[in-house]
C-alpha positions as CSV (number, residue, x, y, z in Angstrom):
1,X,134.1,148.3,85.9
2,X,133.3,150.8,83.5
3,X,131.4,148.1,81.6
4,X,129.6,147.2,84.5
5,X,128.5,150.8,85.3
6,X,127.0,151.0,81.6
7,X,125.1,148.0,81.7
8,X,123.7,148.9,85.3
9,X,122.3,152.1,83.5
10,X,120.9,150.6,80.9
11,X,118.9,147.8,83.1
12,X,117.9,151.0,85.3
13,X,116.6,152.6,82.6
14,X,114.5,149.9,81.1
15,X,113.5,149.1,85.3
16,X,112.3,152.8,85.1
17,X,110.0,152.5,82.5
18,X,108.7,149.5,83.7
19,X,107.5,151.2,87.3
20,X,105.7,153.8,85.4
21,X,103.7,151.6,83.2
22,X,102.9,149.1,86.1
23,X,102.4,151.6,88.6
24,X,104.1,149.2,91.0
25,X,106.6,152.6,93.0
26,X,108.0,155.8,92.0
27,X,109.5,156.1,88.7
28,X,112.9,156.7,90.7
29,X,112.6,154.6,93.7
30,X,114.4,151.5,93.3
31,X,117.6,152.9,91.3
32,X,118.3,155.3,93.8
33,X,117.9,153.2,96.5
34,X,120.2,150.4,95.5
35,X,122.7,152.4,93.0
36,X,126.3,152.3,95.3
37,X,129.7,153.1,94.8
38,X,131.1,150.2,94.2
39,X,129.5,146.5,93.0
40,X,129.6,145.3,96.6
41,X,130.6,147.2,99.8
42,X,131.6,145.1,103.1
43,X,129.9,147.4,104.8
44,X,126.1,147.4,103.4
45,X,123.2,144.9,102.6
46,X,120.4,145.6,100.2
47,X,117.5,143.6,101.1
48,X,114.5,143.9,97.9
49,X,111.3,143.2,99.2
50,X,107.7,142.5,98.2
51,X,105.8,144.9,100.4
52,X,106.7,147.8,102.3
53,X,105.5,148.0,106.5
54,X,103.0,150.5,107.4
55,X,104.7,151.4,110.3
56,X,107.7,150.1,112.4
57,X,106.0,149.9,115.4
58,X,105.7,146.3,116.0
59,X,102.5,145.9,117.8
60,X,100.1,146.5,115.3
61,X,102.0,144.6,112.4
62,X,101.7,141.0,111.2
63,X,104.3,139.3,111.7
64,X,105.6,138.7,108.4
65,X,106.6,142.5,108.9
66,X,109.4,141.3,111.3
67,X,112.2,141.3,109.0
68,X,111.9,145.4,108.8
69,X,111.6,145.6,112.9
70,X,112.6,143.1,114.7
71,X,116.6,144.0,114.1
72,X,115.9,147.2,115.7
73,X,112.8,145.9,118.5
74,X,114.1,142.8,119.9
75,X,111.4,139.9,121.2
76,X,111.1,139.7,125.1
77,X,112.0,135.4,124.6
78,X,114.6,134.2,122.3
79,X,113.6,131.9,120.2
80,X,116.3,129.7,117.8
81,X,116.7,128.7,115.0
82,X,114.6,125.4,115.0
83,X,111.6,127.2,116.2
84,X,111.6,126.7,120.4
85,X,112.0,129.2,123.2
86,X,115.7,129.5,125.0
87,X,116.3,131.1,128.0
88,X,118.9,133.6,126.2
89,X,117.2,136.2,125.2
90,X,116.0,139.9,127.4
91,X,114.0,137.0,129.3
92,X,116.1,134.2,131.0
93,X,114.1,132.5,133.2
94,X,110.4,131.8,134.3
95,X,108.2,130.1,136.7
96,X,104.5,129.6,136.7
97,X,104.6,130.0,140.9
98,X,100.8,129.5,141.0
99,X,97.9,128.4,138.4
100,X,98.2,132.5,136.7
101,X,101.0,133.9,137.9
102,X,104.4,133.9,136.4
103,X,107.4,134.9,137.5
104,X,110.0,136.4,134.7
105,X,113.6,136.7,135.5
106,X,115.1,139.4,133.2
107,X,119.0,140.0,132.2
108,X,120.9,142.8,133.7
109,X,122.3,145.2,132.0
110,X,120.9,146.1,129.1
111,X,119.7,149.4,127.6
112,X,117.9,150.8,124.8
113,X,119.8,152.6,122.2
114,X,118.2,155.5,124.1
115,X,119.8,155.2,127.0
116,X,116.5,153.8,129.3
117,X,117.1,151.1,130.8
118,X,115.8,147.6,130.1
119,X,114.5,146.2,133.8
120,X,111.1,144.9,135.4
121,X,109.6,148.1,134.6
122,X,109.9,148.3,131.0
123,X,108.6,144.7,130.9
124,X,105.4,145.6,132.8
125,X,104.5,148.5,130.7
126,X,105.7,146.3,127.2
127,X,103.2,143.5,128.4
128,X,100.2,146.1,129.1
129,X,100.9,148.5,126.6
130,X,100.4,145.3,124.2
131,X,97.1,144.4,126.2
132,X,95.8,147.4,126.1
133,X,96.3,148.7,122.4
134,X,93.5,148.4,120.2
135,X,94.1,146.3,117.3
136,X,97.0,144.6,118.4
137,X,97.0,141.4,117.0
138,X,99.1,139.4,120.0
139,X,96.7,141.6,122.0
140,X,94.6,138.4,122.1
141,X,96.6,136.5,124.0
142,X,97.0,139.0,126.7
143,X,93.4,139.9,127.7
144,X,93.5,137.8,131.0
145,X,96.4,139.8,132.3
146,X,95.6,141.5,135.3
147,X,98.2,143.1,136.7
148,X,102.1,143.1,136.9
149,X,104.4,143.3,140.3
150,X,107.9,144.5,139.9
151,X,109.7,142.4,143.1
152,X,113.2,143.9,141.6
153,X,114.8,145.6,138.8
154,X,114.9,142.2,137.6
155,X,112.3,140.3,138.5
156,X,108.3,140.6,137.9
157,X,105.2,138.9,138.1
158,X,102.7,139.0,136.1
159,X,99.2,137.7,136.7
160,X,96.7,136.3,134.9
161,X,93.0,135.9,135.9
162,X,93.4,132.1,134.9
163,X,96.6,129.5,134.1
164,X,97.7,129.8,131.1
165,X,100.7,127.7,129.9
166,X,101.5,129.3,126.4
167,X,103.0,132.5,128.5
168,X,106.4,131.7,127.9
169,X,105.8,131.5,124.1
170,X,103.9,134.2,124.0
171,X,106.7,136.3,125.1
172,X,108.6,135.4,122.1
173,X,106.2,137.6,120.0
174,X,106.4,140.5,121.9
175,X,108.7,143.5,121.4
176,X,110.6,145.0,124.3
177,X,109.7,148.6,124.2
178,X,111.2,152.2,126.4
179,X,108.4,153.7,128.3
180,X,109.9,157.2,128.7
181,X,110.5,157.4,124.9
182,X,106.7,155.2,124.1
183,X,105.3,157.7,126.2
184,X,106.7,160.9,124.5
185,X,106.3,160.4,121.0
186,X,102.9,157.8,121.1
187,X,102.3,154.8,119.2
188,X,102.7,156.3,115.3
189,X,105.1,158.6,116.6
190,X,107.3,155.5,117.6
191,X,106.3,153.7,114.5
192,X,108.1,155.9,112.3
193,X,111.4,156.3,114.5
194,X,111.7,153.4,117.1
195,X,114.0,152.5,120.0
196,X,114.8,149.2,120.9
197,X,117.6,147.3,122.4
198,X,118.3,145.0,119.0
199,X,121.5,144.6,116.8
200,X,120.7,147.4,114.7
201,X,119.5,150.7,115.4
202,X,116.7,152.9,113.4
203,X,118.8,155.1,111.0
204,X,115.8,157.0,108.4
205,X,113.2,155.9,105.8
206,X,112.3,157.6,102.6
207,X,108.6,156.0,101.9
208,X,108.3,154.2,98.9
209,X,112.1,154.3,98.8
210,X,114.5,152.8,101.4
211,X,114.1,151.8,105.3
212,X,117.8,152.3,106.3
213,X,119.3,150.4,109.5
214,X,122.7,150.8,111.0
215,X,124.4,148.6,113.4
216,X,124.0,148.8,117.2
217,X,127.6,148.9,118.3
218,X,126.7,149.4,122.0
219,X,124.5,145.7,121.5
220,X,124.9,143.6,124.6
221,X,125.5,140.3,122.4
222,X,127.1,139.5,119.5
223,X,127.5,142.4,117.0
224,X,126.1,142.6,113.5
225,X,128.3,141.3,110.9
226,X,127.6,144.1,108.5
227,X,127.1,148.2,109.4
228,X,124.2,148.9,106.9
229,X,120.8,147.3,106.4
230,X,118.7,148.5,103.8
231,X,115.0,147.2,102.1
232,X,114.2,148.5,99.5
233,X,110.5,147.2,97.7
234,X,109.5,145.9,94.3
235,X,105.8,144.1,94.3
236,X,106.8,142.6,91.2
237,X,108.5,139.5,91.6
238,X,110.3,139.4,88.3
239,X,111.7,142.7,89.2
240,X,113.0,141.3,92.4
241,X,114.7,138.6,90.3
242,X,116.5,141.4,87.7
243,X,117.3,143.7,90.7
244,X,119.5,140.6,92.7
245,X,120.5,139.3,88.8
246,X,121.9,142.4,87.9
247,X,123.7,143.5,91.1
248,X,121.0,145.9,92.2
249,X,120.3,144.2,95.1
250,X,121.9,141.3,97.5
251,X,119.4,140.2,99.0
252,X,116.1,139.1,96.9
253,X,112.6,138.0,99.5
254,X,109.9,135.6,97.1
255,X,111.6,134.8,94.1
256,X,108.8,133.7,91.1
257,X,109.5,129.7,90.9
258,X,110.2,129.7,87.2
259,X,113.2,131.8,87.8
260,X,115.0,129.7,90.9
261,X,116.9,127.9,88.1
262,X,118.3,130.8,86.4
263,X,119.3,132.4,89.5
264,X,121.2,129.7,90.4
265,X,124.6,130.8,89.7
266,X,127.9,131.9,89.4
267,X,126.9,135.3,91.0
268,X,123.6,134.4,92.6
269,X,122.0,131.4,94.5
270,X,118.8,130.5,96.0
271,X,118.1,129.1,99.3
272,X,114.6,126.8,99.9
273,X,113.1,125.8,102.9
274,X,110.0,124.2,103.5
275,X,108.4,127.0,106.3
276,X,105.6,127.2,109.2
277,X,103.7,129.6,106.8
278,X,100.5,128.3,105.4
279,X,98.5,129.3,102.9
280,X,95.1,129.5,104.0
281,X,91.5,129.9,103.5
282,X,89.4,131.5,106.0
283,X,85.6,131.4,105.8
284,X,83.3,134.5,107.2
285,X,81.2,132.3,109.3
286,X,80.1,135.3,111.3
287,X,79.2,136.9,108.3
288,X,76.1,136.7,106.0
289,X,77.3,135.2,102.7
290,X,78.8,131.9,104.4
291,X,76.4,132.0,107.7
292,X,75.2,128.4,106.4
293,X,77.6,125.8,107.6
294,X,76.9,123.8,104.1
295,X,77.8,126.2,102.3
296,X,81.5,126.6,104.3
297,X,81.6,122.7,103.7
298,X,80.8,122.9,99.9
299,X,83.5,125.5,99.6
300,X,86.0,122.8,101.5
301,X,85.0,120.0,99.6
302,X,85.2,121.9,96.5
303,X,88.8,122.6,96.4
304,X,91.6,120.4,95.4
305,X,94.9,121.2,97.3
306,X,96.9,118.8,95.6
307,X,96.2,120.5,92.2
308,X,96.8,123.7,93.5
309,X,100.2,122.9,94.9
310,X,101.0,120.4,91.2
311,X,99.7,123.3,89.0
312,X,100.1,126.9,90.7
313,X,103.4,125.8,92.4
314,X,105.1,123.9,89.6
315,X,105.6,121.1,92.7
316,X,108.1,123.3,94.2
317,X,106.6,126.1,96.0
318,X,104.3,124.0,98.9
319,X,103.6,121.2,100.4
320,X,99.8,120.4,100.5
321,X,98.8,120.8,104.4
322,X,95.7,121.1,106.0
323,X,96.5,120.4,109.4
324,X,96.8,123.1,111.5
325,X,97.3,122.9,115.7
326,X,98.7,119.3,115.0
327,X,102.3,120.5,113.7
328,X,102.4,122.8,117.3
329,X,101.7,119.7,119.8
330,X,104.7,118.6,121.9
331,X,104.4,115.3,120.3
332,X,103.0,116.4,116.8
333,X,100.2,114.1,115.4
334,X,97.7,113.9,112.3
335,X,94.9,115.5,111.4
336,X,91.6,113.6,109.3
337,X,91.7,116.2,106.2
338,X,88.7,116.8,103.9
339,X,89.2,115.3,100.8
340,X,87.8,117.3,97.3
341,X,84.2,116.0,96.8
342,X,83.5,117.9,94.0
343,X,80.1,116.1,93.6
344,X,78.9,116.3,97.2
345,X,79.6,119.8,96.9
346,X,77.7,120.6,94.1
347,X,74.7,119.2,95.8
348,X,74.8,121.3,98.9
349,X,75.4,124.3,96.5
350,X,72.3,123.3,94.6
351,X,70.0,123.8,97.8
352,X,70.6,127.6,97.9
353,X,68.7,129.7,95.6
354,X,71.9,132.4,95.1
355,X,74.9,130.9,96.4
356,X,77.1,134.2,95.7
357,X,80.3,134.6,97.9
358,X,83.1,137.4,98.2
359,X,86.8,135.9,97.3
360,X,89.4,138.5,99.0
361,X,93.1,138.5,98.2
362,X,96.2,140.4,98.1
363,X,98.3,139.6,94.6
364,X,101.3,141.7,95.7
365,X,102.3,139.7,98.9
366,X,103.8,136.5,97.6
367,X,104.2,135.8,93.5
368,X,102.0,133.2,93.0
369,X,98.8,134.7,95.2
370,X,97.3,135.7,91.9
371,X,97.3,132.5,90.1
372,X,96.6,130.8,93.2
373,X,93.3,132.9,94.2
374,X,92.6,132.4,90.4
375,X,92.5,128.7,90.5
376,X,90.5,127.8,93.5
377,X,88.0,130.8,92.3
378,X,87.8,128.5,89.6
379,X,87.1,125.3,91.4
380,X,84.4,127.2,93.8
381,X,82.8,128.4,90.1
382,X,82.7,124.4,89.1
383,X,80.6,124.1,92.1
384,X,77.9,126.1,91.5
385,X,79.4,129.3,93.6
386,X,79.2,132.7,91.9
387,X,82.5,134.1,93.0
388,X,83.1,138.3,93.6
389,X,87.1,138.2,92.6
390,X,88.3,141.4,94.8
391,X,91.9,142.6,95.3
392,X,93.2,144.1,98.3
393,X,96.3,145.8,99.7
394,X,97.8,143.6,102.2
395,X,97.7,145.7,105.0
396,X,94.2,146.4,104.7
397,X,92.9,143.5,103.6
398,X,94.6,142.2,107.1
399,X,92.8,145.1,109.3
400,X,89.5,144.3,106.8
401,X,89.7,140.7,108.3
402,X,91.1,141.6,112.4
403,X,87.9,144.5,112.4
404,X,85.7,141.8,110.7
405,X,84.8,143.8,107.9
406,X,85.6,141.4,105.0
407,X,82.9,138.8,103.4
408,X,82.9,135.3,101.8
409,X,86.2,133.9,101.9
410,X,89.7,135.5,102.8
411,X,93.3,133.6,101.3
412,X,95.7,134.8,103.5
413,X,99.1,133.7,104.7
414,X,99.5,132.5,108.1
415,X,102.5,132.0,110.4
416,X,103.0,130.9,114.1
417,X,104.7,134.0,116.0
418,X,105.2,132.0,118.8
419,X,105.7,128.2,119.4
420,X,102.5,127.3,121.4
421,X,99.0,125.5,119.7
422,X,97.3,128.5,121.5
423,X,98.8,131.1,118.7
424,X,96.2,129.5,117.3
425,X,93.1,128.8,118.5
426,X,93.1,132.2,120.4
427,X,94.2,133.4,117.0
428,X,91.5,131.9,115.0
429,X,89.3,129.7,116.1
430,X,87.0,130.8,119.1
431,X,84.6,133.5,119.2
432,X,87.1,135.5,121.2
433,X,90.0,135.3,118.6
434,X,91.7,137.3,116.5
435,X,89.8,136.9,113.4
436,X,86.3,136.1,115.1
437,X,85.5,134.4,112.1
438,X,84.7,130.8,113.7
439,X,81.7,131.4,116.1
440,X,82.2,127.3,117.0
441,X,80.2,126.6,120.4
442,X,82.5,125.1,123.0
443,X,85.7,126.2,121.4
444,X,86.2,128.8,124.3
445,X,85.4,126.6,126.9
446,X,88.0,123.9,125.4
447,X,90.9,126.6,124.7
448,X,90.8,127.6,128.4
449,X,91.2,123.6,129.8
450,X,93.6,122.9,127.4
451,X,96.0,126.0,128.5
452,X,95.1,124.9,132.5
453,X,95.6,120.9,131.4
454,X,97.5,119.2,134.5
455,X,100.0,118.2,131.3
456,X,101.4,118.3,127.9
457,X,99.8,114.7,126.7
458,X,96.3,115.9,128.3
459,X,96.9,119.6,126.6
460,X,97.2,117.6,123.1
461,X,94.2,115.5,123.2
462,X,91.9,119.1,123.6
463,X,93.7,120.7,120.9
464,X,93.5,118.2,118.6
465,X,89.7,118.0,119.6
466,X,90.0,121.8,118.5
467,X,91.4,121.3,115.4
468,X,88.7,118.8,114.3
469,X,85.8,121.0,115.7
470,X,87.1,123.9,113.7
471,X,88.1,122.6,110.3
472,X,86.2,119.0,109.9
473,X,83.3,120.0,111.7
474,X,82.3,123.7,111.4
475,X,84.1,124.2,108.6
476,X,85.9,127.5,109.8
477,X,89.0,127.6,107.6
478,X,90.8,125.6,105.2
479,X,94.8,125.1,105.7
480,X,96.0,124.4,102.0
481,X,99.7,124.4,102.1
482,X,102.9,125.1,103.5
483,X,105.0,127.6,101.9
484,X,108.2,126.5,100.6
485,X,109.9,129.9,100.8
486,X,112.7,131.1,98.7
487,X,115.2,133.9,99.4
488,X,117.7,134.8,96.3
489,X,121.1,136.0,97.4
490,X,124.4,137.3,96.2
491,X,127.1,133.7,96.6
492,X,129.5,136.6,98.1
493,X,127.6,136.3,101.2
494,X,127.9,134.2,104.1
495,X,126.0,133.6,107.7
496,X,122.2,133.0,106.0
497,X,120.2,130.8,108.1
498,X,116.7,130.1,106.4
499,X,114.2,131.2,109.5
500,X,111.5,128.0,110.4
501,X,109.1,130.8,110.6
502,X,109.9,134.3,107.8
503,X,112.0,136.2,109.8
504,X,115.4,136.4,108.9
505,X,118.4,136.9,111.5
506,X,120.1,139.9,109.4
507,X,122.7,140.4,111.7
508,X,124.6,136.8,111.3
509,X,124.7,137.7,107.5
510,X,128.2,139.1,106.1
511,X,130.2,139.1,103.1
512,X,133.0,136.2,102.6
């Protein structure tokens, strides 16, 4: 042990002086956040991760934030572990009663680790407080809700000004919150100490240092397998890797591919699984510098996916996929993708006088965004494009591209939060979405028949009409790949389930 201890010091040491030449956190962050008593304690879970939230308020996060809060800020609907809604959840039951309306059955019984009680009420003002909060990404997906009706403590309606089928699923993205305690301490209030009703409670968070959770023990289903949950964050992938190799952490998120191998070990393994994240371009069209639809089309048939996934990826790290509302039908089909043209797309690029475009990305989210963003800026530079190369932090590259501040072309990771083709089309491909960035005539009117469609078969055909208009037609984005995400691990731990979508069901996770 005493060995051990020596040759932990040492690696801290030489971690330090790392930090402070790359600037990646605080000279003294990570060793003090993971340094513990003993090599491994039943008891605690240290989790290194690339990018630390904003906030822990759920509503204004991406998704991919979800493995901070959604242990602590449980979803409305349950969803399992293959990616579909179950009726075991805070939500177990619902009816569409008429085109608009739905009727939500709620369990009894439950509370928040505040003491409020979760009932009809709470739902009502989750739903609208969602609605109504600017900024809020699932926000979308909720404008046409009118008003709510609380028949009992366990029962409400909620209406919408039209039918909409993806309501179900759309629950499974939002975050049961307390009114009482909302309303006291305001959205950033709740965002740096929440409540929820989830399997672990909010215990304190040093920035740049550790987000600490501890186990609910009062949870109405099954308990936590271990008491602590911490995160601590590393943007630098290799240090990720040396803080799981070396003990420092158990838990390692985005492992760079040439290390899997190494990691695979004795003390340490690696779990892969191909996941719904994609990889994906997004063009400005409502913008100036890609306003001409050739130009968007150049761009598309300018890149080669398949060498990006051979090269960048080593093969291992995604599957080229440029589908995108096919994979969500309820009987999935294909999509007719663009193939590289890098000839055609030299001779649209030659009709423009200054073909310049804006390439944004955020290098710290995933280890190979850099060389990734660097090789298809490369192809777009074969083409004739002159490419701006611009970095951002992830957080504000995402609000850059939500507020439609960002030019040119935006590579940024995308993942279903709920299991409906609507997450999206009303995500990103009308003029109402999300992103706003495909201004597509008819895309509105075709979103609203195929969530009132008589059927799922008839629902299909209009979103996969959708999915051509967007990316084969109009050119408003460019699916490249599906991420195949690793997680690195201590082999002393048992219970990991690889999520079909990021998020990772901490509490099932304990030591053998």
């Amino acid at each position: 042990m005493h060995k051990k201890l020596i040759n932990s010091r040492k690696f801290y040491q030489i971690v330090t002086c790392a930090i402070v030449a790359t600037g990646i956190v605080a000279s003294s962050s990570i060793a003090s956040a993971t340094q513990r008593p003993t090599s491994k304690s039943k008891d605690s879970l240290v989790v290194v991760a690339p990018i630390e939230p904003v906030s822990m308020n759920p509503i204004k996060q991406a998704n991919s934030f979800g493995n901070f809060w959604q242990p602590v800020t449980e979803a409305v609907v349950n969803l399992d572990s293959n990616f579909k809604i179950t009726k075991q959840g805070l939500v177990i039951g619902w009816k569409q009663t008429v085109p608009g309306t739905w009727r939500l059955i709620l369990r009894s019984g439950i509370k928040f680790t505040n003491g409020e009680k979760w009932d009809a009420k709470a739902l009502a003002f989750t739903l609208t407080s969602y609605r109504d909060t600017v900024g809020a990404p699932m926000r979308s997906y909720l404008t046409k809700l009118t008003s709510t009706r609380v028949i009992s403590p366990t029962v409400l309606d909620v209406v919408f000004s039209a039918a909409d089928s993806s309501i179900p699923s759309v629950l499974s993205s939002i975050r049961a919150l307390p009114p009482v305690y909302y309303a006291q301490v305001g959205h950033d209030g709740f965002g740096l100490k929440p409540i929820g009703t989830g399997p672990y409670k909010f215990s304190n968070w040093s920035r740049g240092v550790a987000l600490n959770l501890v186990r609910n023990n009062g949870y109405w289903g099954a308990k936590a397998k271990i008491k602590n949950l911490k995160f601590v964050f590393a943007t630098d992938a290799n240090l990720r890797a040396s803080l799981l190799s070396t003990g420092g952490a158990d838990v390692a998120l985005g492992l760079p591919i040439p290390r899997i191998q190494q990691l695979t070990n004795k003390k340490t393994t690696v779990v892969l699984r191909p996941d719904r994240k994609q990889l994906a371009l997004f063009f400005e069209g409502q913008k100036t510098e890609l306003k001409e639809l050739d130009l968007r089309k150049a761009a598309t048939l300018a890149i080669n996916i398949d060498t990006l996934t051979k090269t960048v990826m080593l093969g291992k790290g995604g599957a080229a996929n440029c589908t995108l509302l096919t994979t969500l039908l309820s009987k999935q089909g294909k999509a007719s993708c663009a193939k590289q043209d890098m000839a055609a797309a030299k001779a649209l690029v030659a009709k423009y006088t200054d073909p310049s475009i804006t390439f944004n990305y955020s290098p710290a989210r995933s280890p190979y965004e850099d060389a990734m963003a660097q090789a298809i800026v490369g192809q777009l530079r074969t083409a004739g494009f002159t490419v701006k190369l611009v970095q951002h932090e992830y957080s504000a590259m995402t609000i850059g591209m939500v507020l439609q501040k960002l030019e040119g072309i935006v590579m940024y990771a995308i993942v279903p939060v709920f299991p409906h083709p609507n997450v999206y089309v009303q995500g990103f491909i009308t003029p109402t979405s999300i992103t706003k960035n495909c201004m597509a005539p008819g895309t509105a009117e075709l979103a609203a028949q195929a969530l009132a469609a008589a059927g799922p078969k008839a629902a299909d055909a209009i979103y996969a009409r959708l999915e051509k208009v967007s990316i084969n037609e109009q050119y408003c984005m460019l699916p490249l790949f599906n991420v195949i995400e690793n997680w690195g691990m201590s082999t002393g731990l048992g219970g990991f389930i690889a999520p079909a979508a990021t998020v990772v069901e901490w509490s099932r996770v304990f030591w053998k």
